[in-house]
C-alpha positions in Angstrom: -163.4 5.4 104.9 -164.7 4.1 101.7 -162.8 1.7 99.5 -160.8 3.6 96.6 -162.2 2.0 93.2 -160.6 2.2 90.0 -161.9 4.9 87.7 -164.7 2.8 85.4 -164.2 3.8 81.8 -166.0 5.3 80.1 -168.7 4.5 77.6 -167.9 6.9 74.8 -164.7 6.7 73.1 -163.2 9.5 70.4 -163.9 8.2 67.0 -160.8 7.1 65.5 -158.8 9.4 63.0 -159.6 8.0 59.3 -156.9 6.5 58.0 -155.3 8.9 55.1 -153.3 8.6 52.1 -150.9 10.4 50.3 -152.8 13.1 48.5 -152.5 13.3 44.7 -151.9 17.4 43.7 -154.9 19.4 42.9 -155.6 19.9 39.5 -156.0 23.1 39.7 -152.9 23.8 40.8 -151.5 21.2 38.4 -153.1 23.7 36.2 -151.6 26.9 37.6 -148.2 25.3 37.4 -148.2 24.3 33.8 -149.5 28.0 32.8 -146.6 29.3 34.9 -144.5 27.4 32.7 -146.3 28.4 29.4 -145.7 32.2 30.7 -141.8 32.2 31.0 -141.4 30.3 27.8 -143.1 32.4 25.9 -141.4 35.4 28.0 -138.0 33.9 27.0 -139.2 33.8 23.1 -140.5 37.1 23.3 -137.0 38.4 24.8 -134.6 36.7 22.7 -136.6 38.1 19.9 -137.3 34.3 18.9 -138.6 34.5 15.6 -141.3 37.4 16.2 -142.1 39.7 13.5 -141.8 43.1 13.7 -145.3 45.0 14.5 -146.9 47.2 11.7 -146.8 50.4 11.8 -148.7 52.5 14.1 -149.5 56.0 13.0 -151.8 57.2 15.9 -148.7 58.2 17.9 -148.0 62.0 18.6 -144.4 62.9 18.8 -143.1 66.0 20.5 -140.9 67.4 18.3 -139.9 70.3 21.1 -139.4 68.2 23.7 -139.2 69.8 27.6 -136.9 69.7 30.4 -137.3 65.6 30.5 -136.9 65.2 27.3 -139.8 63.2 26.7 -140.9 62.8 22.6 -143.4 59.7 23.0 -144.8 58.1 26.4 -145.5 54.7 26.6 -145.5 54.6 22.6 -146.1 51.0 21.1 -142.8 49.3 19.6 -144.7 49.9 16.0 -144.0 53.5 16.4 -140.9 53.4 16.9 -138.7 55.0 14.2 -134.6 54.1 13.6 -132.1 56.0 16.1 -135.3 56.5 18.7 -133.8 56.3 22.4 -136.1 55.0 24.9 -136.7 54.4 28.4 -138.4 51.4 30.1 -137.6 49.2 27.5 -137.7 45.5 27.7 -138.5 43.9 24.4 -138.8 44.8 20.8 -141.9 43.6 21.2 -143.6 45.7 24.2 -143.8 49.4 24.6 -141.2 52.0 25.6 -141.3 55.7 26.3 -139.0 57.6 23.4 -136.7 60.3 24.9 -134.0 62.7 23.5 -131.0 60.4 23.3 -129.5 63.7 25.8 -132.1 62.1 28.5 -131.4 59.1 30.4 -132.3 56.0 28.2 -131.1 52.2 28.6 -132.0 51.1 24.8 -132.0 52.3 21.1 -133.2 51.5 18.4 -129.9 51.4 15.6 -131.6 50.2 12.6 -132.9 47.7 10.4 -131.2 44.9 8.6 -132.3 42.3 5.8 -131.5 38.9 6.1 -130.8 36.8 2.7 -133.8 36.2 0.0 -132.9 33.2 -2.0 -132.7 30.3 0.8 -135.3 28.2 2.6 -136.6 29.4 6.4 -133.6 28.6 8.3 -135.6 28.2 11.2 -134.2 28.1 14.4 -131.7 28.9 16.4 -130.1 29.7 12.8 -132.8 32.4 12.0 -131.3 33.8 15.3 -128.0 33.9 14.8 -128.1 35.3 11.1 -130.0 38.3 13.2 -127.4 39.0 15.2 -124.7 38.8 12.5 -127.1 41.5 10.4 -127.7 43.4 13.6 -123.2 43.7 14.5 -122.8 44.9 10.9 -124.9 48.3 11.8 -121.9 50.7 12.4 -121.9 52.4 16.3 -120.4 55.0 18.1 -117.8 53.4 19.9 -117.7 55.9 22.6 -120.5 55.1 24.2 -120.5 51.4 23.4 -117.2 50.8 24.9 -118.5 52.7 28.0 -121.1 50.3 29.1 -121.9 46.7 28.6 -124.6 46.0 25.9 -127.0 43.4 24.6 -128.8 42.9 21.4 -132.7 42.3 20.8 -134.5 41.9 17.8 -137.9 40.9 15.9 -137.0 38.9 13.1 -139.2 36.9 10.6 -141.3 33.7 11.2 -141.8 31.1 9.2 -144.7 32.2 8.2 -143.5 35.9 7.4 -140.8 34.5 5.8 -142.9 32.1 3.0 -144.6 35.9 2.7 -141.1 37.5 1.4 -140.6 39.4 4.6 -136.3 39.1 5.2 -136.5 42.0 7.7 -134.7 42.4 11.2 -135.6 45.4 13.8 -132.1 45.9 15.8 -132.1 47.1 19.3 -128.8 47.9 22.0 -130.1 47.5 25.4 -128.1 47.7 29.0 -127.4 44.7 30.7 -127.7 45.6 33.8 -131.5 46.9 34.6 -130.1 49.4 37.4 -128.2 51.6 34.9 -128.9 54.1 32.0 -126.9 56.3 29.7 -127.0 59.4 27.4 -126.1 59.7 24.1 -126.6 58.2 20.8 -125.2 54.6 20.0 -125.5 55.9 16.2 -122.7 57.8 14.1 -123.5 61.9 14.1 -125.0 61.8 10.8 -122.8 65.4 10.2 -119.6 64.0 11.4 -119.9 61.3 9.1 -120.5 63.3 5.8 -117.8 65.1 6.7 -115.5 62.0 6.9 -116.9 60.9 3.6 -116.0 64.1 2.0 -112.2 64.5 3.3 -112.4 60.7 2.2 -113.3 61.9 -1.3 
């Protein structure tokens, strides 16, 4: 019976693990991050109407003025076409395009009108730009009914300080839904009949 030896060891041994530090973030994603950022500020801007002018015009657009079954009068039509009173669908920013729709079809903005801020002061810059907006924007009279009926929030373009050394004073209003899950029909704007009438039993 032979002797029982200790196992010999062997010659080769695992090369140790290197020794590793804490790694220092990629710049590339250091770069991803700070565009992310970039991206929501300027999607915050560009939503509270922050100082954005309105766009020009934009003749090219074809409106249906017999609109079918969905009610449809422009899709996909560029915020510079739209015209005061328009009722659209899809609508996130004053800036972006919408789809216009009979204010019968199911919308979740309008647009209610135009307002001009004051001429003789400096830029007020902002948030006071902002504000004076808003308080042009609430002095556009509305249809109560369906106001009351649904919770509402204002959007705007409004001038920049550039626009503003340039004379522009104007302010594009808009009434949007809160809540992105809902929409509503009829006009947030006075019947333009019902209220010559008032102003002639006024007279």
């Amino acid at each position: 019976m032979e002797p029982t030896r200790e196992p010999e060891s062997s010659p080769y041994q695992p090369p140790k693990p290197a020794e590793t530090q804490p790694g220092r973030p990629s710049r590339v994603w250091l770069l991803v991050g700070i565009a992310a950022v970039v991206l929501l500020v300027v999607y915050a801007v560009v939503k509270l109407g922050g100082g954005t002018p309105a766009p020009e015009a934009d003749d090219d657009v074809v409106r249906n003025t017999e609109p079918g079954i969905d009610g449809i009068i422009a899709r996909g039509a560029p915020a510079s076409a739209f015209e005061v009173g328009d009722c659209l669908t899809q609508f996130t920013s004053p800036l972006e395009s919408a789809t216009i729709v009979e204010c019968t079809t199911a919308h979740n903005a309008q647009f209610i009108g135009t307002a001009e801020l004051e001429q003789d002061i400096p830029y007020p810059g902002q948030p006071a730009t902002t504000e004076k907006a808003t308080e042009a924007c609430k002095d556009i009279k509305l249809e109560t009914g369906v106001l009351t009926s649904y919770s509402w929030e204002y959007q705007f373009s409004q001038p920049t300080s550039g626009s503003w050394e340039s004379g522009d004073r104007s302010v594009a209003c808009f009434l949007t839904l809160t809540s992105a899950d809902e929409t509503v029909t009829g006009s947030l704007l006075p019947d333009e009949s019902e209220d010559e009438t008032s102003k002639d039993a006024d007279s």
